[in-house]
Biotite code that builds the C-alpha atoms (Angstrom):
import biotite.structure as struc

atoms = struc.array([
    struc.Atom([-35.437, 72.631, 34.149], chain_id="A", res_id=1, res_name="UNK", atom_name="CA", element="C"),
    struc.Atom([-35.264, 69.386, 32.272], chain_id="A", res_id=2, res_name="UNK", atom_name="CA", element="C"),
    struc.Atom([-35.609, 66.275, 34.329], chain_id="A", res_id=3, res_name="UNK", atom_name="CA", element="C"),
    struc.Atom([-33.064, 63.231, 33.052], chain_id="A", res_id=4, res_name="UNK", atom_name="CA", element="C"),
    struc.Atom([-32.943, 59.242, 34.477], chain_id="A", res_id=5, res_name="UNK", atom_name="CA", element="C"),
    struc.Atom([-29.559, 57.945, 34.802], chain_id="A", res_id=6, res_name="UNK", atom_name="CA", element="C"),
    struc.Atom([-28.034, 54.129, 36.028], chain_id="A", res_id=7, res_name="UNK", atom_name="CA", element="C"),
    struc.Atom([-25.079, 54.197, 37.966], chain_id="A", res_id=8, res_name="UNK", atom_name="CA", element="C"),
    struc.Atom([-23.734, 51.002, 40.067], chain_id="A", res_id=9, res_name="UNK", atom_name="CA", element="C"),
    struc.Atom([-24.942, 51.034, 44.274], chain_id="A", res_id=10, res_name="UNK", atom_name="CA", element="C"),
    struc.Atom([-21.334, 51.922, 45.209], chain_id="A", res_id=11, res_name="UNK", atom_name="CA", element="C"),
    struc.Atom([-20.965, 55.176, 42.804], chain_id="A", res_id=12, res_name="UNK", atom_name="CA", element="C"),
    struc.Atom([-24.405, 55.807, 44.341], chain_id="A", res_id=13, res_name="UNK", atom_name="CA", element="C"),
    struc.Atom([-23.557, 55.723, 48.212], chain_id="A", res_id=14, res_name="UNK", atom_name="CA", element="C"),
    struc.Atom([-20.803, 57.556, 47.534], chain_id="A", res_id=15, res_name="UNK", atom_name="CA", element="C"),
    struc.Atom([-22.944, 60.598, 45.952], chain_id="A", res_id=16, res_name="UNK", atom_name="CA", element="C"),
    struc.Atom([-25.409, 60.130, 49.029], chain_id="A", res_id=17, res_name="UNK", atom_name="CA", element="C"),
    struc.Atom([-22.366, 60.729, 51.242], chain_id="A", res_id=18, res_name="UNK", atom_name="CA", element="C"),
    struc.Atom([-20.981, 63.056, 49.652], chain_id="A", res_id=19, res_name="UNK", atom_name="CA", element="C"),
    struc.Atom([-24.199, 64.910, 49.134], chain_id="A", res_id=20, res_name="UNK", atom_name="CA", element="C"),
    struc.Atom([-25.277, 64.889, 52.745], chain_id="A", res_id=21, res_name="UNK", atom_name="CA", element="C"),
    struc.Atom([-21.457, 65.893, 54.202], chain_id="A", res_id=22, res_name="UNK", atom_name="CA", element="C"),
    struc.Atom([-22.010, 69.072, 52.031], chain_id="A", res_id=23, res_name="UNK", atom_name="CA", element="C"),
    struc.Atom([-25.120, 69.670, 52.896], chain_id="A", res_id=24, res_name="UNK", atom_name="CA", element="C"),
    struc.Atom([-26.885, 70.061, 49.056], chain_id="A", res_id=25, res_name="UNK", atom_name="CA", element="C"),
    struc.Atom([-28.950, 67.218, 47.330], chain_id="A", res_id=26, res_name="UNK", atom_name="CA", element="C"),
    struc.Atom([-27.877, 64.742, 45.228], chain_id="A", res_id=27, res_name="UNK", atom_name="CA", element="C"),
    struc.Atom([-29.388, 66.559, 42.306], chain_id="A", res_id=28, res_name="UNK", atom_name="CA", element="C"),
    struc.Atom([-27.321, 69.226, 43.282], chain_id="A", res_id=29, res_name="UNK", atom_name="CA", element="C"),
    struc.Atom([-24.346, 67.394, 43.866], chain_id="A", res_id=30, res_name="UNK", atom_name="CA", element="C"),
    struc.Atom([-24.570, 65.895, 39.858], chain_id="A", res_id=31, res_name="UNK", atom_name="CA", element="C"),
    struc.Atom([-25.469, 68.861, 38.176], chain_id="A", res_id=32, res_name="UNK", atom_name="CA", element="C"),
    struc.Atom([-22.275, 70.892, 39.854], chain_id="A", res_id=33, res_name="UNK", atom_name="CA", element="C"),
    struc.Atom([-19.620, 67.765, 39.091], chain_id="A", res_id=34, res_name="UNK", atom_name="CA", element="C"),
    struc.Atom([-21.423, 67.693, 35.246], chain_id="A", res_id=35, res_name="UNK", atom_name="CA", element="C"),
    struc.Atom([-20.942, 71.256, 34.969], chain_id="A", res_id=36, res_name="UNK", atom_name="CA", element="C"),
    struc.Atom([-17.247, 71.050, 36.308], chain_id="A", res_id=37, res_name="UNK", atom_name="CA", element="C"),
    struc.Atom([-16.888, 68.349, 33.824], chain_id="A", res_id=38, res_name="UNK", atom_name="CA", element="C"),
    struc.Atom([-18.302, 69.857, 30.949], chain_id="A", res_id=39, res_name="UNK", atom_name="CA", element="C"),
    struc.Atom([-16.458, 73.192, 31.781], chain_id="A", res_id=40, res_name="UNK", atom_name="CA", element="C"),
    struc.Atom([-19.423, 74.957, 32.784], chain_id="A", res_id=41, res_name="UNK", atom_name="CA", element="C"),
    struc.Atom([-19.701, 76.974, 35.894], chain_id="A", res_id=42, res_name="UNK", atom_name="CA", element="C"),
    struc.Atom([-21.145, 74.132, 37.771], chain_id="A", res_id=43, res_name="UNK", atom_name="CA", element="C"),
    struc.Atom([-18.400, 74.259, 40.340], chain_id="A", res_id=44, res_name="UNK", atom_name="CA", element="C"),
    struc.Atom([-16.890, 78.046, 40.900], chain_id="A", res_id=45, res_name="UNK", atom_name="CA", element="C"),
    struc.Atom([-13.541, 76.521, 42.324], chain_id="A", res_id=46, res_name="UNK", atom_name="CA", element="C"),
    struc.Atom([-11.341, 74.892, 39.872], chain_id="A", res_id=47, res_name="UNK", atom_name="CA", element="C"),
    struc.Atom([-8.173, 72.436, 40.348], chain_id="A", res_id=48, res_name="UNK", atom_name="CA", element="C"),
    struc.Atom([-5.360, 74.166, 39.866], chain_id="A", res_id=49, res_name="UNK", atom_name="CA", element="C"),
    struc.Atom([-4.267, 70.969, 37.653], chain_id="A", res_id=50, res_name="UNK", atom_name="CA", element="C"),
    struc.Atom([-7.685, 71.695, 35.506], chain_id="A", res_id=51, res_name="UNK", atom_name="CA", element="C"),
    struc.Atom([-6.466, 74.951, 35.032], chain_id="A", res_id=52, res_name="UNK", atom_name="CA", element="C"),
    struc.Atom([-3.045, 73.973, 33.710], chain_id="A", res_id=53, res_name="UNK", atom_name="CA", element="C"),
    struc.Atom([-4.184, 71.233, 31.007], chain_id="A", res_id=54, res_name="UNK", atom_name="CA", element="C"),
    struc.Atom([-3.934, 73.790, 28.279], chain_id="A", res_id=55, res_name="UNK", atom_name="CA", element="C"),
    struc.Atom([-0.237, 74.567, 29.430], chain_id="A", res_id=56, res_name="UNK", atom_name="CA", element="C"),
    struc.Atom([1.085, 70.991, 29.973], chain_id="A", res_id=57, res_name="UNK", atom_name="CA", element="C"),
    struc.Atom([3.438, 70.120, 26.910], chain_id="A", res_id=58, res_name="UNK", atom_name="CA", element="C"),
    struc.Atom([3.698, 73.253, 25.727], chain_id="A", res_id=59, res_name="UNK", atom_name="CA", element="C"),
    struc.Atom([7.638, 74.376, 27.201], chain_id="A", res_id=60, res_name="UNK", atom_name="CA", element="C"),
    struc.Atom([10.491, 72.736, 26.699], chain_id="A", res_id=61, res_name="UNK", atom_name="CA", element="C"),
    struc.Atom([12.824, 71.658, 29.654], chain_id="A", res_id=62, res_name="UNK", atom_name="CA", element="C"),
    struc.Atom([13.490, 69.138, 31.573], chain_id="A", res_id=63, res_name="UNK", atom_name="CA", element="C"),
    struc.Atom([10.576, 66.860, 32.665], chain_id="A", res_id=64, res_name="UNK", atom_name="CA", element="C"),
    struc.Atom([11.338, 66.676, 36.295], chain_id="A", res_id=65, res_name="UNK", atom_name="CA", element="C"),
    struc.Atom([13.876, 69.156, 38.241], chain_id="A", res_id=66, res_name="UNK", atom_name="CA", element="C"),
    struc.Atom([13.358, 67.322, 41.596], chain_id="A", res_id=67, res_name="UNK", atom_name="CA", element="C"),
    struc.Atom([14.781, 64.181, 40.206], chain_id="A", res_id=68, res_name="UNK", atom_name="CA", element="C"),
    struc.Atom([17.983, 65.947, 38.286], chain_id="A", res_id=69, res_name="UNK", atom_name="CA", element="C"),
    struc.Atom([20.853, 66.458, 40.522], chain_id="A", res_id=70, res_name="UNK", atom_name="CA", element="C"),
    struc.Atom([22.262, 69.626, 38.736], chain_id="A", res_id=71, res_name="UNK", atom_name="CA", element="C"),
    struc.Atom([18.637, 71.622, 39.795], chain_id="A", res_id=72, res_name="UNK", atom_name="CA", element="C"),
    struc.Atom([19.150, 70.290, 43.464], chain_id="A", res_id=73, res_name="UNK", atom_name="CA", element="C"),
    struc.Atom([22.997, 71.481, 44.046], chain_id="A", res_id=74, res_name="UNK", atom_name="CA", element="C"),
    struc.Atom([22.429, 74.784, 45.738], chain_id="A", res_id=75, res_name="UNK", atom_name="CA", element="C"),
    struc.Atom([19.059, 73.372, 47.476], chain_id="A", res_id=76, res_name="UNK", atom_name="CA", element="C"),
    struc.Atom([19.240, 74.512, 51.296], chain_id="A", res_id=77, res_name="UNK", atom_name="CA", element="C"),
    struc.Atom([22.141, 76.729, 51.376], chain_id="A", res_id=78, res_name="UNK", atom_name="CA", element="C"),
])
């Protein structure tokens, strides 16, 4: 396993000490799982659903919001 140096401002680094230690892994740990989610490797075995969807978003035709159109909300709670 390769060993890399990184910067990263104190507050970005607190937070990944908190985070880190409310988990219960190391910090090292704690990076390499967020870079694989990031990269799309299996760094982090649960995905957002939203990260799921990116490929999907765009691609149907409709309209953009049905919570917001009062035709979709008519029969709502009958």
């Amino acid at each position: 396993m390769r060993v890399i140096t990184l910067k990263m401002p104190d507050d970005l680094a607190a937070r990944l000490t908190a985070v880190a230690r409310r988990r219960g892994v190391s910090r090292s740990e704690l990076v390499r799982t967020a870079l694989g989610s990031y990269l799309g490797g299996n760094g982090d075995r649960r995905a957002r659903a939203a990260d799921l969807a990116l490929d999907l978003i765009g691609r149907f035709r409709g309209p953009r919001d049905l919570s917001h159109h009062p035709r979709h909300g008519k029969s709502f709670g009958k």
